[in-house]
C-alpha atoms as an extended CHARMM CRD file, in Angstrom:
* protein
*
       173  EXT
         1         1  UNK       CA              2.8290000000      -16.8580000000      -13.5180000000  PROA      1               0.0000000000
         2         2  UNK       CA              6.4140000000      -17.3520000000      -11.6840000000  PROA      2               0.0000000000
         3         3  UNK       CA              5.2640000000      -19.6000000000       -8.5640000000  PROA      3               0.0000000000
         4         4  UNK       CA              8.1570000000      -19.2710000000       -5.5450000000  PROA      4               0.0000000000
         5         5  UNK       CA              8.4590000000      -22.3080000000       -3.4350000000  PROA      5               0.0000000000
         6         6  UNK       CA              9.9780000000      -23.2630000000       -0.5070000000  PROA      6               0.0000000000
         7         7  UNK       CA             13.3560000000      -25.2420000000       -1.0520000000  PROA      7               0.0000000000
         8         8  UNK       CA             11.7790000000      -28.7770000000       -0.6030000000  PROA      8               0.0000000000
         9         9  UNK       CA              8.7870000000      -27.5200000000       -2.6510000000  PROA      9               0.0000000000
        10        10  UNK       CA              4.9320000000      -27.0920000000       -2.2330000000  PROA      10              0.0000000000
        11        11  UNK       CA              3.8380000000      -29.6390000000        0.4570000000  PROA      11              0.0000000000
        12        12  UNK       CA              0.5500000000      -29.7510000000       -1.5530000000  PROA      12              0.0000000000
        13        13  UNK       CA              2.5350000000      -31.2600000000       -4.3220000000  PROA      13              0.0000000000
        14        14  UNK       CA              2.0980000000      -34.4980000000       -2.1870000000  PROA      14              0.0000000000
        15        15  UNK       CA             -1.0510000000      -34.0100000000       -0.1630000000  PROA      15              0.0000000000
        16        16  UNK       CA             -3.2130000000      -34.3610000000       -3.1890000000  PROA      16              0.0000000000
        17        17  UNK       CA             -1.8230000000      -34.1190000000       -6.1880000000  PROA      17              0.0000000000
        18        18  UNK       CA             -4.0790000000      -34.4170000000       -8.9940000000  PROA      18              0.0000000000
        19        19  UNK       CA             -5.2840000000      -31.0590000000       -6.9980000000  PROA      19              0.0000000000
        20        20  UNK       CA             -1.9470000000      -29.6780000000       -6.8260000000  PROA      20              0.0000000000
        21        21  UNK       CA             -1.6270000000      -30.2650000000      -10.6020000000  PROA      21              0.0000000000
        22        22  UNK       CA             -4.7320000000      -28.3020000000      -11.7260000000  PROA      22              0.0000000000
        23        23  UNK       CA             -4.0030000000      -25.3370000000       -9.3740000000  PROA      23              0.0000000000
        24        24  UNK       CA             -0.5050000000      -24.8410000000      -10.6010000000  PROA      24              0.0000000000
        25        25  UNK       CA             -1.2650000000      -25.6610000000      -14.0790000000  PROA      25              0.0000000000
        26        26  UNK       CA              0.5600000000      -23.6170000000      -16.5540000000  PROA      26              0.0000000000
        27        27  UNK       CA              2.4810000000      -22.1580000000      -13.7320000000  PROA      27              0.0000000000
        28        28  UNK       CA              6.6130000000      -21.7690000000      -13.7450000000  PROA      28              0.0000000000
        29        29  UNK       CA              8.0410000000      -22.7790000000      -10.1210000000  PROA      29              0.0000000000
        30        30  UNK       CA             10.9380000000      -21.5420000000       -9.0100000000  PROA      30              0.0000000000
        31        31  UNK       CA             12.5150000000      -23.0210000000       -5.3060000000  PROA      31              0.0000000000
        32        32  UNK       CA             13.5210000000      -20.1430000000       -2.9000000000  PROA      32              0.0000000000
        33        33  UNK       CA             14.9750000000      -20.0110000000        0.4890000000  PROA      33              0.0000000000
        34        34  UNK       CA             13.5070000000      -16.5370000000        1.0600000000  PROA      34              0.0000000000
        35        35  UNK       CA             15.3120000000      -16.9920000000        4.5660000000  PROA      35              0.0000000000
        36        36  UNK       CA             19.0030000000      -17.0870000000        2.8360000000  PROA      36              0.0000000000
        37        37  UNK       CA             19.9890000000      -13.8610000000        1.8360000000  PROA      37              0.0000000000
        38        38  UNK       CA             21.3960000000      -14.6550000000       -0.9560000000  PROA      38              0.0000000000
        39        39  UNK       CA             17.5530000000      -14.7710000000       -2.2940000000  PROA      39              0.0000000000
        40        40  UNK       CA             18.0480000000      -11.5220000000       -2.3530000000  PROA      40              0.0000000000
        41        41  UNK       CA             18.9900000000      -10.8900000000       -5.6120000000  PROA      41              0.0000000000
        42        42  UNK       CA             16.6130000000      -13.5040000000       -7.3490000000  PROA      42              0.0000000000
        43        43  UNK       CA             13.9530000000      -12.1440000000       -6.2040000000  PROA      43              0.0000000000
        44        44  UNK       CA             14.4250000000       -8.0170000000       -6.9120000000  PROA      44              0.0000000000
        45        45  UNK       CA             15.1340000000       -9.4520000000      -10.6510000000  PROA      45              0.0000000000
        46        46  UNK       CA             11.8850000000      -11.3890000000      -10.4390000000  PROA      46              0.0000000000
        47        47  UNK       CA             10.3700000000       -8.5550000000       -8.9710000000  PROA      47              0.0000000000
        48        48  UNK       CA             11.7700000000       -6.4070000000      -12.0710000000  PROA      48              0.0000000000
        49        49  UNK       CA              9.9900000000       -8.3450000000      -14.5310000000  PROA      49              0.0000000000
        50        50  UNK       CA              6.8400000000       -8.8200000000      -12.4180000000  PROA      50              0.0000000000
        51        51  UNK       CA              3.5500000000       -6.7640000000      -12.4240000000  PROA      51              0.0000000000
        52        52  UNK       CA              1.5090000000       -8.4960000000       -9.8300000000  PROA      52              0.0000000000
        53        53  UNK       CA              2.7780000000       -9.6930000000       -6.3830000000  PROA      53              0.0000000000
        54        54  UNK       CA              0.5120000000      -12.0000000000       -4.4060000000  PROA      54              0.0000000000
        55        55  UNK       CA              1.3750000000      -13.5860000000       -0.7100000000  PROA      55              0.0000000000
        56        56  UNK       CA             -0.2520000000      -14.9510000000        1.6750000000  PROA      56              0.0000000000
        57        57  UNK       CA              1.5580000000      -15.2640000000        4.9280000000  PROA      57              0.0000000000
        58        58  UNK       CA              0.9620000000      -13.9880000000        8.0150000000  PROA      58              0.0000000000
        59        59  UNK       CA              1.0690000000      -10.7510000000        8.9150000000  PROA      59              0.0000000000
        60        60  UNK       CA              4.6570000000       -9.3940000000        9.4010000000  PROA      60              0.0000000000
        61        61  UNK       CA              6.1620000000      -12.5120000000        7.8670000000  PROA      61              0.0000000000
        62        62  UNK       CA              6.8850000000      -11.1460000000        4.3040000000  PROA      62              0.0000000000
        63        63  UNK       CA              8.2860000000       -7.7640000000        5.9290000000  PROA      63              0.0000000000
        64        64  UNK       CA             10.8870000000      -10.3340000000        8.2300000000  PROA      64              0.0000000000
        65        65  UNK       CA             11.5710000000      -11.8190000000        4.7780000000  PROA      65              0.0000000000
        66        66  UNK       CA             11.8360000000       -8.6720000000        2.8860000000  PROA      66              0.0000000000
        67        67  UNK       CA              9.4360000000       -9.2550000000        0.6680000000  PROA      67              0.0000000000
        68        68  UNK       CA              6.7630000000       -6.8930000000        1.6440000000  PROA      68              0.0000000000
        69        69  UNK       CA              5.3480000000       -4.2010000000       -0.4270000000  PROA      69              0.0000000000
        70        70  UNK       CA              8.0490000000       -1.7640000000        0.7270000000  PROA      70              0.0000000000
        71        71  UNK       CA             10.6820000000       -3.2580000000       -0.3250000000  PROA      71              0.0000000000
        72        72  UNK       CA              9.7400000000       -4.4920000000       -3.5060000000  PROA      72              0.0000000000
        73        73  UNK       CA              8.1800000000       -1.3420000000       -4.4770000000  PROA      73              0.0000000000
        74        74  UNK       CA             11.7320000000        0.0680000000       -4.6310000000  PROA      74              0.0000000000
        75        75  UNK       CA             12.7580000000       -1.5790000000       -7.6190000000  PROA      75              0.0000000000
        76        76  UNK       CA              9.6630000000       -1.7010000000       -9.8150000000  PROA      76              0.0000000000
        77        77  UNK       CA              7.0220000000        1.5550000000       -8.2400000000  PROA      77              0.0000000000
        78        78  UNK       CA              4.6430000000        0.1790000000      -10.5290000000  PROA      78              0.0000000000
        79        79  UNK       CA              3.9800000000       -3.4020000000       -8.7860000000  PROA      79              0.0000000000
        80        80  UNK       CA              0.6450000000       -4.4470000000       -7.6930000000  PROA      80              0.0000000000
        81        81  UNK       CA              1.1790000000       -5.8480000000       -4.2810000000  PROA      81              0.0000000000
        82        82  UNK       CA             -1.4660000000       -8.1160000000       -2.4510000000  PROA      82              0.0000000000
        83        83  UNK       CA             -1.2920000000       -9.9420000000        0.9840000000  PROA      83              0.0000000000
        84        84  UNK       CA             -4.2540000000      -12.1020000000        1.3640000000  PROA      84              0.0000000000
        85        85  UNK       CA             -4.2840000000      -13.3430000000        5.0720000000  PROA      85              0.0000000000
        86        86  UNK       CA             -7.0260000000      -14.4870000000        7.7700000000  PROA      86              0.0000000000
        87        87  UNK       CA             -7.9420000000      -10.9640000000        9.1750000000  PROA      87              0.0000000000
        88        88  UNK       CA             -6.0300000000       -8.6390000000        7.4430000000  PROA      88              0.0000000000
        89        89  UNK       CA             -2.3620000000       -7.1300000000        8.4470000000  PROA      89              0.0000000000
        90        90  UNK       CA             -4.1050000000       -4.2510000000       11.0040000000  PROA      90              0.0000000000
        91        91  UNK       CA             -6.5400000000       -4.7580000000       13.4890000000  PROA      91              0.0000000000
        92        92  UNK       CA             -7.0800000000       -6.1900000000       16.4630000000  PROA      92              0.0000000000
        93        93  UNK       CA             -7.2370000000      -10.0180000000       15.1080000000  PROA      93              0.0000000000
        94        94  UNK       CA             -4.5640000000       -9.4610000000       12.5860000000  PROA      94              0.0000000000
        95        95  UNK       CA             -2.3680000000      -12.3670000000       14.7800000000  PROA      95              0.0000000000
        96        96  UNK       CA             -5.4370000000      -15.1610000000       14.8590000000  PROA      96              0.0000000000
        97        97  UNK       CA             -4.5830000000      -18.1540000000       13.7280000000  PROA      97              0.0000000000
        98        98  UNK       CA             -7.2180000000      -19.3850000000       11.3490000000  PROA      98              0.0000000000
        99        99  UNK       CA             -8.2870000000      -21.3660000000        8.8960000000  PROA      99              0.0000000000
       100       100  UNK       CA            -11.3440000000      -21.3410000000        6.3300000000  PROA      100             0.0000000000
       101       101  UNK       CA            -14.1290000000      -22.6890000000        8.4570000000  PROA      101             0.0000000000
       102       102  UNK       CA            -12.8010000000      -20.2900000000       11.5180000000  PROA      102             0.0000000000
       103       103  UNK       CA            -13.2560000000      -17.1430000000        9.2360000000  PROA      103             0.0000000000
       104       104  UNK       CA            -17.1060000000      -18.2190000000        7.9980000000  PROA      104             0.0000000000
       105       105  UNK       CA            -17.4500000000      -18.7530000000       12.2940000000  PROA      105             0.0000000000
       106       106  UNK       CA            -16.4040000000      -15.2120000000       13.0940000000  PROA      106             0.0000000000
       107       107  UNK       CA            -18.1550000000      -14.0340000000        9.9930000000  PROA      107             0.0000000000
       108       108  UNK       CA            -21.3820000000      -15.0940000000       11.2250000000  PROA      108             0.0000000000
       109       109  UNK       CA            -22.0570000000      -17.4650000000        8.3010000000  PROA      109             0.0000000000
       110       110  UNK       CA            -22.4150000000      -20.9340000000       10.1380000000  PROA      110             0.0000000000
       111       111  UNK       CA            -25.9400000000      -19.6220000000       11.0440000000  PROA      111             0.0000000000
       112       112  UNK       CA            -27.0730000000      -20.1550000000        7.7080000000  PROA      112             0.0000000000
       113       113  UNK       CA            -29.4230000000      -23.7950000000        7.8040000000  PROA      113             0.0000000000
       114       114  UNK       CA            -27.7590000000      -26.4590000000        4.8630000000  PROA      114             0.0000000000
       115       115  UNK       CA            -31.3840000000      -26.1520000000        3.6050000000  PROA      115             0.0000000000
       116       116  UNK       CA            -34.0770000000      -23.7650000000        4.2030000000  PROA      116             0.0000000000
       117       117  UNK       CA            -36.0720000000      -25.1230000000        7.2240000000  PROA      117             0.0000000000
       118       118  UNK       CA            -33.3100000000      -27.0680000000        8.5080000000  PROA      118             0.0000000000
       119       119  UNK       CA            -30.3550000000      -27.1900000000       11.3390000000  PROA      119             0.0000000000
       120       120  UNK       CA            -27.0290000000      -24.6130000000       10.2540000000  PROA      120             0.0000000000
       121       121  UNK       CA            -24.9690000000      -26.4140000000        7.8800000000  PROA      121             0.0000000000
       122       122  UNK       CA            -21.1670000000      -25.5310000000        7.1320000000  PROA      122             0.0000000000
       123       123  UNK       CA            -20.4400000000      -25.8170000000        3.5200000000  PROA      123             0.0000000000
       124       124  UNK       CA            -18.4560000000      -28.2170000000        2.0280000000  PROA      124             0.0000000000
       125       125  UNK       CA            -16.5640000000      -25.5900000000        0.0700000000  PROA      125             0.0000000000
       126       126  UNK       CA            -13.7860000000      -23.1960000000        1.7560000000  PROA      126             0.0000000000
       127       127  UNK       CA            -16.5290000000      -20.5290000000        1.4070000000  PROA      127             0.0000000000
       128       128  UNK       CA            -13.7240000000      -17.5890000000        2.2340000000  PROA      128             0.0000000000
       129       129  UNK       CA            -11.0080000000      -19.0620000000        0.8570000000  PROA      129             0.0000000000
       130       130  UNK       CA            -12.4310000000      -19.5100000000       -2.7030000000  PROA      130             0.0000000000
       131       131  UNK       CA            -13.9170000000      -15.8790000000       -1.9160000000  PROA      131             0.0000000000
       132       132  UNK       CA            -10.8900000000      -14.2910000000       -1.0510000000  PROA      132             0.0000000000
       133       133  UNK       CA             -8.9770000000      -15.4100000000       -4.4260000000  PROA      133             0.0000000000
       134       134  UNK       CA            -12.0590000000      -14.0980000000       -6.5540000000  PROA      134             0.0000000000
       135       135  UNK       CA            -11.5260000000      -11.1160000000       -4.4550000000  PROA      135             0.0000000000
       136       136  UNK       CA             -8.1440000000      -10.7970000000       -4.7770000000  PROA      136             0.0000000000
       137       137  UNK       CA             -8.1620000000      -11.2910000000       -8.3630000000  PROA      137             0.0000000000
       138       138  UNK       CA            -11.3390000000       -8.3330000000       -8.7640000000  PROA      138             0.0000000000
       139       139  UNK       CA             -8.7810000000       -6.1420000000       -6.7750000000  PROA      139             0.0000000000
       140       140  UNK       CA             -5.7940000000       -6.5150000000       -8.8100000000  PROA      140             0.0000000000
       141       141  UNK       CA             -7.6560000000       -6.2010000000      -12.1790000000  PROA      141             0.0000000000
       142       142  UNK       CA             -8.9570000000       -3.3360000000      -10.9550000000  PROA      142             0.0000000000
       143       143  UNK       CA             -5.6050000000       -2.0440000000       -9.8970000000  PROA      143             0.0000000000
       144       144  UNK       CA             -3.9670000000       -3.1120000000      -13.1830000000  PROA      144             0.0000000000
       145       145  UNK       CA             -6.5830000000       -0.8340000000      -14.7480000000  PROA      145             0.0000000000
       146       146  UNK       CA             -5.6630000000        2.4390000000      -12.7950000000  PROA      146             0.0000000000
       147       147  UNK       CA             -2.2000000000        1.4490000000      -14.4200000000  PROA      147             0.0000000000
       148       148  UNK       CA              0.0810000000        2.2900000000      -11.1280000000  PROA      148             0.0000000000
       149       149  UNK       CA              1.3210000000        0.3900000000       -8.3820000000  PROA      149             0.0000000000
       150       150  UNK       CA             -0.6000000000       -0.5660000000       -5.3330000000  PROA      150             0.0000000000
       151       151  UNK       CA             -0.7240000000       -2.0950000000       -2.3440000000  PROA      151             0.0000000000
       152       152  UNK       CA             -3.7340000000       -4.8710000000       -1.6060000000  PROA      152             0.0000000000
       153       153  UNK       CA             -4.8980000000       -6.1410000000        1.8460000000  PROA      153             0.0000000000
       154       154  UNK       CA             -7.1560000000       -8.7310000000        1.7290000000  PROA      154             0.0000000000
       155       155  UNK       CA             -8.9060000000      -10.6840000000        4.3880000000  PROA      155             0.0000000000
       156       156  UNK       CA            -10.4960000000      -13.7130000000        4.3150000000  PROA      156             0.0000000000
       157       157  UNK       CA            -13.1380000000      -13.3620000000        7.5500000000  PROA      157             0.0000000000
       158       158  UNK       CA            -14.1780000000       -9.5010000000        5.4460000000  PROA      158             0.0000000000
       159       159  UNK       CA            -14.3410000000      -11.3890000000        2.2030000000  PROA      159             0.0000000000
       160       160  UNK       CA            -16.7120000000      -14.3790000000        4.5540000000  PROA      160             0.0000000000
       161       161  UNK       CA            -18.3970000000      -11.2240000000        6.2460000000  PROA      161             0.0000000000
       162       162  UNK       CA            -19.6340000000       -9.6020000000        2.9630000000  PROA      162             0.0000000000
       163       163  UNK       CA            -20.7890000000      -12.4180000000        1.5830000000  PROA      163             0.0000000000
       164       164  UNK       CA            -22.9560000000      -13.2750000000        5.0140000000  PROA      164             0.0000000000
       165       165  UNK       CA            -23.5640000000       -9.6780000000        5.2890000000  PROA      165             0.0000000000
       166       166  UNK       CA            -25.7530000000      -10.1380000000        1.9930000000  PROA      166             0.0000000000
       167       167  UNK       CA            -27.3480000000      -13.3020000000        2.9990000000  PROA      167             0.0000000000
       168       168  UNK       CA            -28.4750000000      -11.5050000000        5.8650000000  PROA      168             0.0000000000
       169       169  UNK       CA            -29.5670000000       -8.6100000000        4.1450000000  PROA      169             0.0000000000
       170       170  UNK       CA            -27.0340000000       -5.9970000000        6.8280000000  PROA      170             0.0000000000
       171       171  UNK       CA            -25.0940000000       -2.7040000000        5.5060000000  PROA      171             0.0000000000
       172       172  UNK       CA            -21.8760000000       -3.6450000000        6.1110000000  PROA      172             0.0000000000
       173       173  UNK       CA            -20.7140000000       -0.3640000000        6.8060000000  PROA      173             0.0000000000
């Protein structure tokens, strides 16, 4: 796993880094100014050697960077592309701003009581944020097993959706 950072690095190297550390562990880093382009040849040869592209900005971003799944599909056709962002890269809430406890909102899941009987809780956990990397992961695996290159949209308030869709027992069709 090739990790591309920012040029003054992963802010969450300092916000907690014990965290940090176990996230990224085993991880190579590499600093990029994806802005410059003179990135541009550092990452197509990254891209080269790569099978599995994952990015998480918001929607449009990586295609102003050129970094979407057009343009890196040029130079390797068999790369496994996924953007993982609040509400997906189409719809009508593609541009809300969001963060984990916003998506679980939307998604209906803040009903749920903290204990049967009681008051709605929210969890402690980034419910659709840990849900949307098991997700994501699920969806490339299954990707690397059709064994040719794809394109992945993932979004966090579908991932939060599905999972209250089951609690509440709905089709979520």
């Amino acid at each position: 796993v090739v990790k591309v950072e920012q040029p003054k690095g992963d802010p969450g190297r300092w916000y907690v880094p014990v965290q940090f550390a176990t996230e990224n562990r085993n991880k190579r880093s590499i600093s990029i100014d994806l802005k410059n382009p003179l990135s541009k040849p550092v990452v197509e040869k990254l891209v080269r050697q790569s099978d599995i592209v994952l990015e998480g900005f918001r929607p449009g971003v990586a295609k102003r960077l050129s970094i979407d799944y057009a343009t890196l599909n040029q130079p390797n056709p068999k790369l496994i592309y996924c953007s993982t962002s609040g509400y997906g890269q189409t719809g009508p809430w593609r541009e809300r701003p969001g963060h984990d406890v916003n998506y679980v909102a939307a998604a209906g899941a803040l009903a749920f009581p903290g204990q049967w009987l009681k008051k709605p809780a929210r969890s402690s956990l980034p419910v659709a944020d840990m849900g949307g990397g098991a997700f994501a992961a699920i969806a490339v695996l299954a990707a690397l097993h059709e064994g040719k290159g794809a394109y992945l949209d993932l979004s966090l308030f579908e991932t939060a959706f599905f999972w209250a869709a089951m609690r509440h027992s709905l089709d979520p069709k």
